[in-house]
N, CA, C and O atoms as a GROMACS GRO file, in nm:
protein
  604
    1UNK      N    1  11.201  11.463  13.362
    1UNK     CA    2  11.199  11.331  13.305
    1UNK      C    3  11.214  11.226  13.413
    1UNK      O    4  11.136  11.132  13.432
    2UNK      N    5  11.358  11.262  13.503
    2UNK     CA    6  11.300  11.127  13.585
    2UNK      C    7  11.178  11.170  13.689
    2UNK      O    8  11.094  11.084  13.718
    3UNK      N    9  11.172  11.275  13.733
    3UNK     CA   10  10.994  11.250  13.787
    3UNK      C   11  10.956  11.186  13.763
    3UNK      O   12  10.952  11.082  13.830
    4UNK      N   13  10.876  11.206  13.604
    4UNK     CA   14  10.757  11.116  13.590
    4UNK      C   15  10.825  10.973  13.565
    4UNK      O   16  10.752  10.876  13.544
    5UNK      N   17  10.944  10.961  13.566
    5UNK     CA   18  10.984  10.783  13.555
    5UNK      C   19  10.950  10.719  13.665
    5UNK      O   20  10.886  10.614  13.669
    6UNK      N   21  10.999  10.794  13.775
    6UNK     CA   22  10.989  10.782  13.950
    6UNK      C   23  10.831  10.763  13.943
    6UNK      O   24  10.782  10.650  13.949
    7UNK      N   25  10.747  10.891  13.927
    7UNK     CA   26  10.632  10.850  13.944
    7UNK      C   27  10.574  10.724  13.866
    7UNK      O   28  10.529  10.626  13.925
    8UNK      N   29  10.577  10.731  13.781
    8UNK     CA   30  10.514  10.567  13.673
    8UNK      C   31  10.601  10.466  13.749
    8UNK      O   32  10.523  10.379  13.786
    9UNK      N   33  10.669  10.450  13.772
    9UNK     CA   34  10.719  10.390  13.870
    9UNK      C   35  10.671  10.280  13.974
    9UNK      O   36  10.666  10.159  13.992
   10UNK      N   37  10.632  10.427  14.039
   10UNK     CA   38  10.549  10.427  14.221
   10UNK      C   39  10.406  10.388  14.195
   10UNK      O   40  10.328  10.369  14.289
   11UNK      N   41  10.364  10.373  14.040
   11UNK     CA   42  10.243  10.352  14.039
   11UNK      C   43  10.192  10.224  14.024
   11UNK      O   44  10.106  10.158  14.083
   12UNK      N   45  10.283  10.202  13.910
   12UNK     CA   46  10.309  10.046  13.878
   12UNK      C   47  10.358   9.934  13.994
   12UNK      O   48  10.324   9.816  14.003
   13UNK      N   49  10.434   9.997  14.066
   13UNK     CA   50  10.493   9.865  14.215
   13UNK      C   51  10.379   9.910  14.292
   13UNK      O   52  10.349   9.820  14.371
   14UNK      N   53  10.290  10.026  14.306
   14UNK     CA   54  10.211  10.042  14.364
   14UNK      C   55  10.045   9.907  14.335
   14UNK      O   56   9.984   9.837  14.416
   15UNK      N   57  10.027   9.930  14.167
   15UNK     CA   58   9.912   9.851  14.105
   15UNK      C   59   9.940   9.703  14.132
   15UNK      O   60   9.849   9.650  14.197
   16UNK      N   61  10.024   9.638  14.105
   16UNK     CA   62  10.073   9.520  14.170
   16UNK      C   63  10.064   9.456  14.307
   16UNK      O   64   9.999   9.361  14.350
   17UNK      N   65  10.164   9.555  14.370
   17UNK     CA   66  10.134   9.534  14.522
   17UNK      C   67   9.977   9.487  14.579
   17UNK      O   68   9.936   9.407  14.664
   18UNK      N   69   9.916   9.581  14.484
   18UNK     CA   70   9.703   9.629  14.542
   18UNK      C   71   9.663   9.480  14.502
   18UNK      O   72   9.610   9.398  14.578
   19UNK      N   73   9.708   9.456  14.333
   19UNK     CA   74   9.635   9.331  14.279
   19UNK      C   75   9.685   9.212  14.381
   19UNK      O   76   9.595   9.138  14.419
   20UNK      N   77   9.797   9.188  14.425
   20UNK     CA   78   9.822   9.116  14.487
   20UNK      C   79   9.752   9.010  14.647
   20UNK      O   80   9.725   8.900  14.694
   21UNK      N   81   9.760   9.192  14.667
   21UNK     CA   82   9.656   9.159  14.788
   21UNK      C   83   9.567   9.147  14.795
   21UNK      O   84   9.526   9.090  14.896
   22UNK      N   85   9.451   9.198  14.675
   22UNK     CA   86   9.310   9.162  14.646
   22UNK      C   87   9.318   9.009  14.600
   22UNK      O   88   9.244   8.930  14.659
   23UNK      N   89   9.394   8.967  14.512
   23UNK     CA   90   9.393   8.817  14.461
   23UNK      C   91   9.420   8.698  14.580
   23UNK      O   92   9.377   8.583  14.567
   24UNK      N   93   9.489   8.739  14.686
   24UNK     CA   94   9.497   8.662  14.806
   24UNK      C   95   9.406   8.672  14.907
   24UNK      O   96   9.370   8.585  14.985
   25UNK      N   97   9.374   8.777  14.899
   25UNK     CA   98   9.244   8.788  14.982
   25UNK      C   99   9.086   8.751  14.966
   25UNK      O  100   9.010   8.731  15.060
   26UNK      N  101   9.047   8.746  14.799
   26UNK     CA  102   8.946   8.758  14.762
   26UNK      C  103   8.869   8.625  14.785
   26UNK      O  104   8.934   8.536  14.840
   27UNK      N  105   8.782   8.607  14.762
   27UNK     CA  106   8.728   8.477  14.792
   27UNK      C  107   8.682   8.384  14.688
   27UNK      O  108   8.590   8.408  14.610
   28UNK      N  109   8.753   8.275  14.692
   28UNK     CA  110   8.751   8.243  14.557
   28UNK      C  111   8.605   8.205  14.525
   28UNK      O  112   8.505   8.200  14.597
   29UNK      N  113   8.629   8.175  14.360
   29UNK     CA  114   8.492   8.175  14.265
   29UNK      C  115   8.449   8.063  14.288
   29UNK      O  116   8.524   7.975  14.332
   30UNK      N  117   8.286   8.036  14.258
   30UNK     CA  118   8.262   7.884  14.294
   30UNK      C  119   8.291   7.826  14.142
   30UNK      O  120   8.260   7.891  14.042
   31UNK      N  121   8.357   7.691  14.134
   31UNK     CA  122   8.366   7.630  14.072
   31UNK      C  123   8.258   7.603  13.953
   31UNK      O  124   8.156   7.570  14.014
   32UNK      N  125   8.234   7.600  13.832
   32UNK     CA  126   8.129   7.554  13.734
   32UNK      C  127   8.184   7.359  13.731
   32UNK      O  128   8.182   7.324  13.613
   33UNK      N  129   8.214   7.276  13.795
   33UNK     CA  130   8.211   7.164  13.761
   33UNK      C  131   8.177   7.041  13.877
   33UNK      O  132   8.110   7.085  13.970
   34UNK      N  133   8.198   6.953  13.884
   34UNK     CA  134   8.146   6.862  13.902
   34UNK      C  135   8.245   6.862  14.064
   34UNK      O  136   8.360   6.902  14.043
   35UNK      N  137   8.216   6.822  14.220
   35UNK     CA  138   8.251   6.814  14.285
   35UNK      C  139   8.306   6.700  14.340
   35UNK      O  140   8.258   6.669  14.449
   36UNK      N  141   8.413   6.612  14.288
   36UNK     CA  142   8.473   6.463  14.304
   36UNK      C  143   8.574   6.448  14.449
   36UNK      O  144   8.686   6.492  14.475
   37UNK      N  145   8.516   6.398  14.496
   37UNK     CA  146   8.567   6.324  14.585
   37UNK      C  147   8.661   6.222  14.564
   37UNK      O  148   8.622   6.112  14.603
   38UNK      N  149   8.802   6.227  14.501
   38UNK     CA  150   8.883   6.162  14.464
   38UNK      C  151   8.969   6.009  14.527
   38UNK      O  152   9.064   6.024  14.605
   39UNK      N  153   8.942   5.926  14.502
   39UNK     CA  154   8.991   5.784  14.553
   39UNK      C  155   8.982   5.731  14.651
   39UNK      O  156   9.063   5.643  14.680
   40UNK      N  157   8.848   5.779  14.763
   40UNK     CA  158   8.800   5.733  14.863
   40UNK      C  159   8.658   5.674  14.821
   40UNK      O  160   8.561   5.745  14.791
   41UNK      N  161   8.660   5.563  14.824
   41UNK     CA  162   8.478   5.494  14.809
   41UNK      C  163   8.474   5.526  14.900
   41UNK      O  164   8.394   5.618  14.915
   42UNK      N  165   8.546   5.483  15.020
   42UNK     CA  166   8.471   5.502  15.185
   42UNK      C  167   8.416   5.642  15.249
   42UNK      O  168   8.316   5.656  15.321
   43UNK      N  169   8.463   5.692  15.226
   43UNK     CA  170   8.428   5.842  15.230
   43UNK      C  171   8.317   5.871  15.148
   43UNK      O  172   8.219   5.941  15.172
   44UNK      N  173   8.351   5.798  15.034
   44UNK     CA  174   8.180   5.861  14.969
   44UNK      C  175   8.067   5.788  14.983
   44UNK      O  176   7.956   5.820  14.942
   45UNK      N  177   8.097   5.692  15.040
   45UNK     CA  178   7.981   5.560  15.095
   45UNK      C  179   7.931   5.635  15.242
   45UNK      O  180   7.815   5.672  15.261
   46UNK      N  181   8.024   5.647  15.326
   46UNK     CA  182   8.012   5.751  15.435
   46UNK      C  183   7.904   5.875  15.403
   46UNK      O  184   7.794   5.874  15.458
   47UNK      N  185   7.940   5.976  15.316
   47UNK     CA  186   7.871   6.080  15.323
   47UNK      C  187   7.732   6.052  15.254
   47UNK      O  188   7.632   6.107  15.300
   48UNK      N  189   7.723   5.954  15.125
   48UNK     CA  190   7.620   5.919  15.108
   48UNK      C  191   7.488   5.914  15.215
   48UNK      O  192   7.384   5.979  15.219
   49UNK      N  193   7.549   5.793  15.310
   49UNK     CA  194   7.455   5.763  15.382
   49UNK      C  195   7.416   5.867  15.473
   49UNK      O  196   7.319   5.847  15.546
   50UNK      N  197   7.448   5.924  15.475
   50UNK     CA  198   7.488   6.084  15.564
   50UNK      C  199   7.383   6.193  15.523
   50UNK      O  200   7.308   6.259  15.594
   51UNK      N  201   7.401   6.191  15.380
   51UNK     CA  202   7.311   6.309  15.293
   51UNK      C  203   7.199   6.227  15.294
   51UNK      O  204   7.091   6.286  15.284
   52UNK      N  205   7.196   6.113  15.302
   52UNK     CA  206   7.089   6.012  15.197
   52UNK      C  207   7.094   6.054  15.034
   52UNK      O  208   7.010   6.130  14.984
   53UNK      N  209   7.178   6.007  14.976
   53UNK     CA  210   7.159   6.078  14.868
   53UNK      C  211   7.287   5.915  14.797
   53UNK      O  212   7.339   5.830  14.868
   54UNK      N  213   7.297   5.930  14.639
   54UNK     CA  214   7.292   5.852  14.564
   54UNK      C  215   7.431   5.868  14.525
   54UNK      O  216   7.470   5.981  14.497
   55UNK      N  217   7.539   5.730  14.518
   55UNK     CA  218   7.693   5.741  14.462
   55UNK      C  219   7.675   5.750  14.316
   55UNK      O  220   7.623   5.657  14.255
   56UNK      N  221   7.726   5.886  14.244
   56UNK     CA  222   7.781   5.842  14.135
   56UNK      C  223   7.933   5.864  14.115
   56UNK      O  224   8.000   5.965  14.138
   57UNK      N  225   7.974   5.727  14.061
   57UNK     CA  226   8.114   5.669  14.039
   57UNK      C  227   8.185   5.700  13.872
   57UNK      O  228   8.136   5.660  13.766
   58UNK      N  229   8.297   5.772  13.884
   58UNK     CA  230   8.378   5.797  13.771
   58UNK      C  231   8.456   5.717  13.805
   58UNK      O  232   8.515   5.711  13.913
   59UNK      N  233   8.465   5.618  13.673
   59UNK     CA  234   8.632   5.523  13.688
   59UNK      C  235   8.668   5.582  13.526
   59UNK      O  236   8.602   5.616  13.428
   60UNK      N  237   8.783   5.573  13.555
   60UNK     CA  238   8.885   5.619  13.452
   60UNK      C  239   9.012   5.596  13.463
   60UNK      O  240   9.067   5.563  13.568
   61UNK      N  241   9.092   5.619  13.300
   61UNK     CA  242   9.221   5.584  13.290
   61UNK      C  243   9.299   5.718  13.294
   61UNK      O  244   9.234   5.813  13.253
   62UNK      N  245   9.422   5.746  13.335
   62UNK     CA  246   9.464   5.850  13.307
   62UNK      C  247   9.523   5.874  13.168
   62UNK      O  248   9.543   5.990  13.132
   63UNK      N  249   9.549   5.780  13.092
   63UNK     CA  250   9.540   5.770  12.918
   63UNK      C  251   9.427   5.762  12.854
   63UNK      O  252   9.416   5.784  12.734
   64UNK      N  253   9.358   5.738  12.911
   64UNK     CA  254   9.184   5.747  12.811
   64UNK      C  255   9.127   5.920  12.801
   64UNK      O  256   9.094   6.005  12.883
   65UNK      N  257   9.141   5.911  12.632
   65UNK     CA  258   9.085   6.020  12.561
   65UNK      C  259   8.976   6.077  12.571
   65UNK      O  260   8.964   6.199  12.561
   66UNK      N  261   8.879   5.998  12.592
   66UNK     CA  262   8.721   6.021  12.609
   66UNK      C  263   8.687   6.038  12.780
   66UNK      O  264   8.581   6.086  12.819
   67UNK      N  265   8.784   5.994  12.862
   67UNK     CA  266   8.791   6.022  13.021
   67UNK      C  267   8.783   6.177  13.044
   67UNK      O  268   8.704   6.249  13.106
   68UNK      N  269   8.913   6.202  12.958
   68UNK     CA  270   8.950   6.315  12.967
   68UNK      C  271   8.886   6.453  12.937
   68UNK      O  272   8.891   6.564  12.990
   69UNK      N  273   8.804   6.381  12.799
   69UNK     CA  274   8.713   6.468  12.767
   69UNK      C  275   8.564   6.501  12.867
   69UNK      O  276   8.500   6.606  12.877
   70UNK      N  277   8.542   6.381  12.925
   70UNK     CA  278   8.403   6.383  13.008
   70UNK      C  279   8.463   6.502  13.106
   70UNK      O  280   8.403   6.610  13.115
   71UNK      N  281   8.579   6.477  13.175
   71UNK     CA  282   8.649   6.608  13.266
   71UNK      C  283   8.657   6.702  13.242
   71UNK      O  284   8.641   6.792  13.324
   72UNK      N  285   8.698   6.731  13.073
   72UNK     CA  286   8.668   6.866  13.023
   72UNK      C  287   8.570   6.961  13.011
   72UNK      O  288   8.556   7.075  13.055
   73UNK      N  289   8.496   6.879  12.932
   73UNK     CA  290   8.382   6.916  12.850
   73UNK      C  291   8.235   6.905  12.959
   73UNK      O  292   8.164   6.996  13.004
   74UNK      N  293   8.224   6.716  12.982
   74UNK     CA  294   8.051   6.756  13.040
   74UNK      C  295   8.077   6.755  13.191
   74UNK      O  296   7.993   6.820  13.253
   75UNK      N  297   8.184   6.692  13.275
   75UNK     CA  298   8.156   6.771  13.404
   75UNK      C  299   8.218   6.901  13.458
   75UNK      O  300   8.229   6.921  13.579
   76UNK      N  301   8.253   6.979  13.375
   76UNK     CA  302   8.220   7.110  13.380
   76UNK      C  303   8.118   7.186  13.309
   76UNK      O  304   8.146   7.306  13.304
   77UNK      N  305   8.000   7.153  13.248
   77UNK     CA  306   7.894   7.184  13.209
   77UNK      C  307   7.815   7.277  13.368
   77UNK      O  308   7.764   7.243  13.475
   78UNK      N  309   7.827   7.327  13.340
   78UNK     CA  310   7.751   7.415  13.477
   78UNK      C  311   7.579   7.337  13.534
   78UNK      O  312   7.536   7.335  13.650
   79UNK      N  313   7.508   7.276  13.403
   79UNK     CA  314   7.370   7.231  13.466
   79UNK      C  315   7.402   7.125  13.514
   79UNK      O  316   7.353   7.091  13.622
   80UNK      N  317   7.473   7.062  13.462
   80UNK     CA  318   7.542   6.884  13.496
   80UNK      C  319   7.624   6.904  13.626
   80UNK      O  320   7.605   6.824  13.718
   81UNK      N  321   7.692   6.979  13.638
   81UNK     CA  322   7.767   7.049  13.750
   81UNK      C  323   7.637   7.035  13.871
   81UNK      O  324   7.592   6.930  13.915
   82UNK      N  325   7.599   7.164  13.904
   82UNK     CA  326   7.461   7.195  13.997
   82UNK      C  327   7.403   7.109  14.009
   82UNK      O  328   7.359   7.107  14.125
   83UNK      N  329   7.350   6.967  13.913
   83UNK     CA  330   7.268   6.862  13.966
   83UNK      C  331   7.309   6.750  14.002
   83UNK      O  332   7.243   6.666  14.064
   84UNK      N  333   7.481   6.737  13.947
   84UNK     CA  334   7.532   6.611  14.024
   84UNK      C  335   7.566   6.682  14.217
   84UNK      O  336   7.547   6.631  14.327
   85UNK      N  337   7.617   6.803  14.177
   85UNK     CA  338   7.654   6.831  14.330
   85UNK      C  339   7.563   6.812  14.445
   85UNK      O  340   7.588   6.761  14.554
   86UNK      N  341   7.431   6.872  14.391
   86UNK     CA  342   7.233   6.913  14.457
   86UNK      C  343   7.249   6.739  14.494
   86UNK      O  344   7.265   6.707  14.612
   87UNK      N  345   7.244   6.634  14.390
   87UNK     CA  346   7.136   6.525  14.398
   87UNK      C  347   7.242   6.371  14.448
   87UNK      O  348   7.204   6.269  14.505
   88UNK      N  349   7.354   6.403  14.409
   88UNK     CA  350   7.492   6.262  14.420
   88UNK      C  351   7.577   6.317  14.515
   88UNK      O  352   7.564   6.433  14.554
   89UNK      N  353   7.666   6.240  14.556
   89UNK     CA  354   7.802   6.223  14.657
   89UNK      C  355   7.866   6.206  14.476
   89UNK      O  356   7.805   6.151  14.385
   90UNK      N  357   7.998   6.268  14.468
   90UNK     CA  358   8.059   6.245  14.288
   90UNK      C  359   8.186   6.199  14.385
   90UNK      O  360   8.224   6.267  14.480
   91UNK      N  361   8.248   6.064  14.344
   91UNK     CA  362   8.378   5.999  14.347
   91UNK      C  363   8.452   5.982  14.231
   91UNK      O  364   8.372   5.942  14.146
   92UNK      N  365   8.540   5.990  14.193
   92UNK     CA  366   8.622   5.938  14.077
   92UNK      C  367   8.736   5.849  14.169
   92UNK      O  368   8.785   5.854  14.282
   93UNK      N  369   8.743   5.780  14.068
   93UNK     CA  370   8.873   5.651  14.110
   93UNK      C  371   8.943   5.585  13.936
   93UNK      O  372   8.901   5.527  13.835
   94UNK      N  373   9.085   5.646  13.996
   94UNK     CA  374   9.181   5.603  13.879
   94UNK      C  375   9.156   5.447  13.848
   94UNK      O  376   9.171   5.387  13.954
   95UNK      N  377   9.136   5.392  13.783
   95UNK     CA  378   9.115   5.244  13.799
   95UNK      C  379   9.242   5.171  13.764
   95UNK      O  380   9.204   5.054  13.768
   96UNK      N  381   9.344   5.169  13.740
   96UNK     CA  382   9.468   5.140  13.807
   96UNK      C  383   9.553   5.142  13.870
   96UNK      O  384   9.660   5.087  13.844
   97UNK      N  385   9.516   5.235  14.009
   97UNK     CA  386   9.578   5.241  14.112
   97UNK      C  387   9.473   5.257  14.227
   97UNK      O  388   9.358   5.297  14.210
   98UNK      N  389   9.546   5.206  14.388
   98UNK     CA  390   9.490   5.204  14.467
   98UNK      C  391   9.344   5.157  14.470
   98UNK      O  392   9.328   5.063  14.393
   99UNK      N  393   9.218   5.198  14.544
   99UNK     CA  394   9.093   5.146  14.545
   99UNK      C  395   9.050   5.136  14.381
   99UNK      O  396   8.978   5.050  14.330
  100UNK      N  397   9.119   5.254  14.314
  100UNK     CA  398   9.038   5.216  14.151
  100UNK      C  399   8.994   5.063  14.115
  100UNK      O  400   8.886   5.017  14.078
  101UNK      N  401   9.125   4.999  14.140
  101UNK     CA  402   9.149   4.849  14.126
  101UNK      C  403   9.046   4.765  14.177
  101UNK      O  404   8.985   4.689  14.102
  102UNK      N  405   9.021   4.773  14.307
  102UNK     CA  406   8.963   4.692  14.378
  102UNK      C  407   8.820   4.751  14.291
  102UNK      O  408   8.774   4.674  14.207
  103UNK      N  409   8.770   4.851  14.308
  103UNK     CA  410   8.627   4.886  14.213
  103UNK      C  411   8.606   4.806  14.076
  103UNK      O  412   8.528   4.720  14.036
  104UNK      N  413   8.689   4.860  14.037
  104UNK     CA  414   8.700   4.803  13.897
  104UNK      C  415   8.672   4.666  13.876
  104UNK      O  416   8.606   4.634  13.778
  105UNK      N  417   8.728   4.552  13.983
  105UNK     CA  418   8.711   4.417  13.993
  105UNK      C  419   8.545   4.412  14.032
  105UNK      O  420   8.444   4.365  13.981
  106UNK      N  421   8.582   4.492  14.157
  106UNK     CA  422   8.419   4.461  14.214
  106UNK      C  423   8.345   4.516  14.103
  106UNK      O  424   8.443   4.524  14.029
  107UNK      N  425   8.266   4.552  14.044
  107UNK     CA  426   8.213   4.641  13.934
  107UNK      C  427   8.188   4.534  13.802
  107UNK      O  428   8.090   4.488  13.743
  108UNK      N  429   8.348   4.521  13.792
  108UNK     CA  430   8.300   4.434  13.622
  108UNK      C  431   8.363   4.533  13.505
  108UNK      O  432   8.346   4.515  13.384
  109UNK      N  433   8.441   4.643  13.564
  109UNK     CA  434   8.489   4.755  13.466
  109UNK      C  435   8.605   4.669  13.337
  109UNK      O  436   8.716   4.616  13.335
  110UNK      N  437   8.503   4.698  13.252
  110UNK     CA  438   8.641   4.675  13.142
  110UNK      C  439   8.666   4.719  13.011
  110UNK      O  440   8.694   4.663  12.904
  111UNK      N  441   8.640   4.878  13.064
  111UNK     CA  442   8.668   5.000  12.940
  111UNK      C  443   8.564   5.129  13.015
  111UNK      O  444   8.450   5.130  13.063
  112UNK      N  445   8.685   5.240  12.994
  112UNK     CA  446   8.680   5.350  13.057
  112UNK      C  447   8.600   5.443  12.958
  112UNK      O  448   8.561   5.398  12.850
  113UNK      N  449   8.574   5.586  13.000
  113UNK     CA  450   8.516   5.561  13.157
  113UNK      C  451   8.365   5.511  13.140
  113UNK      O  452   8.271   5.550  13.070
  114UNK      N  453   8.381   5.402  13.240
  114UNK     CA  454   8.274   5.371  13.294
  114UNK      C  455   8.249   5.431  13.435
  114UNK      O  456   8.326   5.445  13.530
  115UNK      N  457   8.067   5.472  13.412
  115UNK     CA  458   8.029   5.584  13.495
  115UNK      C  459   7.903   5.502  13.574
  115UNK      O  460   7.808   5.462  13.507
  116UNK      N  461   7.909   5.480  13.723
  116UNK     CA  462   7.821   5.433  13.787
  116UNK      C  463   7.729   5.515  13.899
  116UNK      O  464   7.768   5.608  13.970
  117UNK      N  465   7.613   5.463  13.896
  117UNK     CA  466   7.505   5.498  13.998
  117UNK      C  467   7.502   5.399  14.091
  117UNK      O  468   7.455   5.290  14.057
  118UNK      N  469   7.562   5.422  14.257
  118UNK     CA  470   7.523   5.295  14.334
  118UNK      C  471   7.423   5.357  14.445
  118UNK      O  472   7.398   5.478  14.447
  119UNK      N  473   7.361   5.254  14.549
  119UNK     CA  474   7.301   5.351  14.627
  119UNK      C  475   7.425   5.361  14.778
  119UNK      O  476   7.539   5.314  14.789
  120UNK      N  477   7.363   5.419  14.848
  120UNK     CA  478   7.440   5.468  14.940
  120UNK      C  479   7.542   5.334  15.018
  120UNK      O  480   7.653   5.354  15.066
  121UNK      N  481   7.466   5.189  15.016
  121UNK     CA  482   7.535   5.120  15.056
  121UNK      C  483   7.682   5.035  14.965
  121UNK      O  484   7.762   4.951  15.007
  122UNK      N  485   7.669   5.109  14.811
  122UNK     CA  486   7.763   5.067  14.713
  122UNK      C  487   7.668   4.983  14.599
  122UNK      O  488   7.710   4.960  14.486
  123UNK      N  489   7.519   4.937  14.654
  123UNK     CA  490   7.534   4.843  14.559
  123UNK      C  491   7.467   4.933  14.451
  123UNK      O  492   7.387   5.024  14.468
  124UNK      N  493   7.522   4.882  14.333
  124UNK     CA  494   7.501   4.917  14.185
  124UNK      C  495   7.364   4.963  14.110
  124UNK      O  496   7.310   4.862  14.065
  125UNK      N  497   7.314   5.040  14.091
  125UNK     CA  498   7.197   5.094  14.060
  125UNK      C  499   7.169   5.070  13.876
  125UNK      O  500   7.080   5.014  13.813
  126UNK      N  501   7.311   5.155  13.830
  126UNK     CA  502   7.309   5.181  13.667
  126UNK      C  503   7.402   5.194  13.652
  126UNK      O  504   7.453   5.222  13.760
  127UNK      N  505   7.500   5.193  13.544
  127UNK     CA  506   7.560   5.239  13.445
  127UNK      C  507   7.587   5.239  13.326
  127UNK      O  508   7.510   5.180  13.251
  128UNK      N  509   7.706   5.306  13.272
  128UNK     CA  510   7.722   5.308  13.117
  128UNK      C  511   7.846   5.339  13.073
  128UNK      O  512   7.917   5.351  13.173
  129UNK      N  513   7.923   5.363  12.949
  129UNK     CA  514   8.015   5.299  12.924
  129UNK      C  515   8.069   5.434  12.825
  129UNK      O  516   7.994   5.487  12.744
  130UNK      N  517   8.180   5.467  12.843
  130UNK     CA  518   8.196   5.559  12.716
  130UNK      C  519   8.154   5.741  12.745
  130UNK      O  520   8.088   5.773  12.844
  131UNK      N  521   8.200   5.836  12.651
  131UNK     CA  522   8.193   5.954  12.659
  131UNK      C  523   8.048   5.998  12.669
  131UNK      O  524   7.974   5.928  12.601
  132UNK      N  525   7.976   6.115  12.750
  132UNK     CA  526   7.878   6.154  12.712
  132UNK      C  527   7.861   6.271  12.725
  132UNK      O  528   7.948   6.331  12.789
  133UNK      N  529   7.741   6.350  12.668
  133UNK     CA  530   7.719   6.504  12.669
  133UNK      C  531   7.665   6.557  12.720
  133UNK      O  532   7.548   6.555  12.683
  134UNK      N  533   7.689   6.626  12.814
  134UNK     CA  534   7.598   6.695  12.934
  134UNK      C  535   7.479   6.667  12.928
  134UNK      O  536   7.435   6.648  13.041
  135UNK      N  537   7.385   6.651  12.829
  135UNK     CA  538   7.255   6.566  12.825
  135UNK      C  539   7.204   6.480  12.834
  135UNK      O  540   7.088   6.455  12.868
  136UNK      N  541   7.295   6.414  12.801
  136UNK     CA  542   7.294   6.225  12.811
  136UNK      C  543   7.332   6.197  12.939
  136UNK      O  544   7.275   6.118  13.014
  137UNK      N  545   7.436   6.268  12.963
  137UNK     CA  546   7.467   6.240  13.123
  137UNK      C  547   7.348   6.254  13.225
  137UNK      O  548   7.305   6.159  13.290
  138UNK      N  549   7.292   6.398  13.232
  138UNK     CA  550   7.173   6.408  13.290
  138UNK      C  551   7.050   6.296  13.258
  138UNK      O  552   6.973   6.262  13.349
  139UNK      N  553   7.041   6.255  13.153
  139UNK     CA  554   6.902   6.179  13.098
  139UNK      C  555   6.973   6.058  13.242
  139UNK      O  556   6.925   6.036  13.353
  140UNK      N  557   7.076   6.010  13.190
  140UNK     CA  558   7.147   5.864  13.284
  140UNK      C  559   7.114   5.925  13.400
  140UNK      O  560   7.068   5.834  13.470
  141UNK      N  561   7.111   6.039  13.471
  141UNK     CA  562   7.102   6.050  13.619
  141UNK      C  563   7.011   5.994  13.698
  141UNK      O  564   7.000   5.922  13.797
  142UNK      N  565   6.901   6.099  13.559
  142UNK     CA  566   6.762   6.144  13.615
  142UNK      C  567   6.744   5.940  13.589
  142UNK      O  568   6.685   5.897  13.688
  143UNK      N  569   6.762   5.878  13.536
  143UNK     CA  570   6.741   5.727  13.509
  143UNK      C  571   6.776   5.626  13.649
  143UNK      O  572   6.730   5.517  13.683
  144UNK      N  573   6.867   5.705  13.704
  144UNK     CA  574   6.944   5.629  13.754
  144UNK      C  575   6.809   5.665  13.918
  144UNK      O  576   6.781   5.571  13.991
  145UNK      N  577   6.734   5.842  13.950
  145UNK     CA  578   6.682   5.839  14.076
  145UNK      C  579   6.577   5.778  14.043
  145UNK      O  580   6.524   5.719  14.138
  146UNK      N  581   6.522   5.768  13.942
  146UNK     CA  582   6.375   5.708  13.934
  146UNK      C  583   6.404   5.569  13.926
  146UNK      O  584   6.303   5.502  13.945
  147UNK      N  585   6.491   5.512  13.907
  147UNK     CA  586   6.524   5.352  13.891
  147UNK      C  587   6.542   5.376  14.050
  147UNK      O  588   6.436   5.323  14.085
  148UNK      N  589   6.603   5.419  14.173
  148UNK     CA  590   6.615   5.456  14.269
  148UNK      C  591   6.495   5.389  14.358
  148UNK      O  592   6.494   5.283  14.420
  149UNK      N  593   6.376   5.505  14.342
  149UNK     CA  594   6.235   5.508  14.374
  149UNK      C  595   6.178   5.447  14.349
  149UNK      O  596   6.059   5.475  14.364
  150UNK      N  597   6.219   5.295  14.279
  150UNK     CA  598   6.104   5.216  14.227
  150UNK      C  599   6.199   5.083  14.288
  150UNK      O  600   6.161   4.970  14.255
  151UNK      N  601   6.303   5.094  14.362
  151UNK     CA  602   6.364   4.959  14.444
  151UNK      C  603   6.327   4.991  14.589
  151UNK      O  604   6.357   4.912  14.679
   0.00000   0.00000   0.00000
């Protein structure tokens, strides 16, 4: 009897130990969501011009319901995911603290989230106002490069 206690035991501190070291070692998974560059415009004005490629801007409240949900729900959408990462620089900025503020003024923000397209130098391309669904979001993108290509 205690054998096999000893052994079940040695197997169990053994299975642990293994998971342990595989879970620290392993390489983590790629993300299914949206890649934000959190409360630096400058940095994302920077890499913009860098990629050549197009700012889109998350402002949000950290009490807004429908913020929260766009975080949930459509930028973790995996297609919305892959084409903001492929085609935008993605920033989010709290809009009552730090640069949020200053955006928010510069911008004209006055109800969350409001979601912007600028081009690489900041200035303002598109936006829109309120929750949307991984589809709508994309339709606004794809709106936002072809409005792009025609300035």
């Amino acid at each position: 009897m205690k054998v096999k206690f000893l052994l079940a035991a040695v197997v169990i501190i053994s299975f642990v130990g293994i998971s342990a070291f595989v879970n620290r070692h392993a390489t983590p998974a790629s993300t299914d969501s949206i890649n934000f560059i959190e409360q630096d415009w400058q940095k994302a004005l920077t890499e913009a011009k860098s990629k050549n490629k197009l700012v889109f801007v998350d402002v949000y409240a950290t009490w807004c319901g429908p913020c929260r949900m766009l975080k949930q729900k459509t930028f973790t959408n995996k297609k919305v995911a892959d084409f903001f990462n492929a085609n935008f620089v993605n920033v989010s900025v709290d809009a009552e603290k730090g640069v949020g503020v200053e955006l928010s003024n510069k911008f004209g923000v006055s109800a969350y989230p409001t979601l912007l397209v600028t081009d690489a130098s900041g200035k303002p391309l598109l936006y829109t106002v309120g929750y949307m669904e991984p589809g709508e979001l994309l339709s606004f993108a794809n709106a936002a490069i072809k409005k792009k290509g025609k300035s």
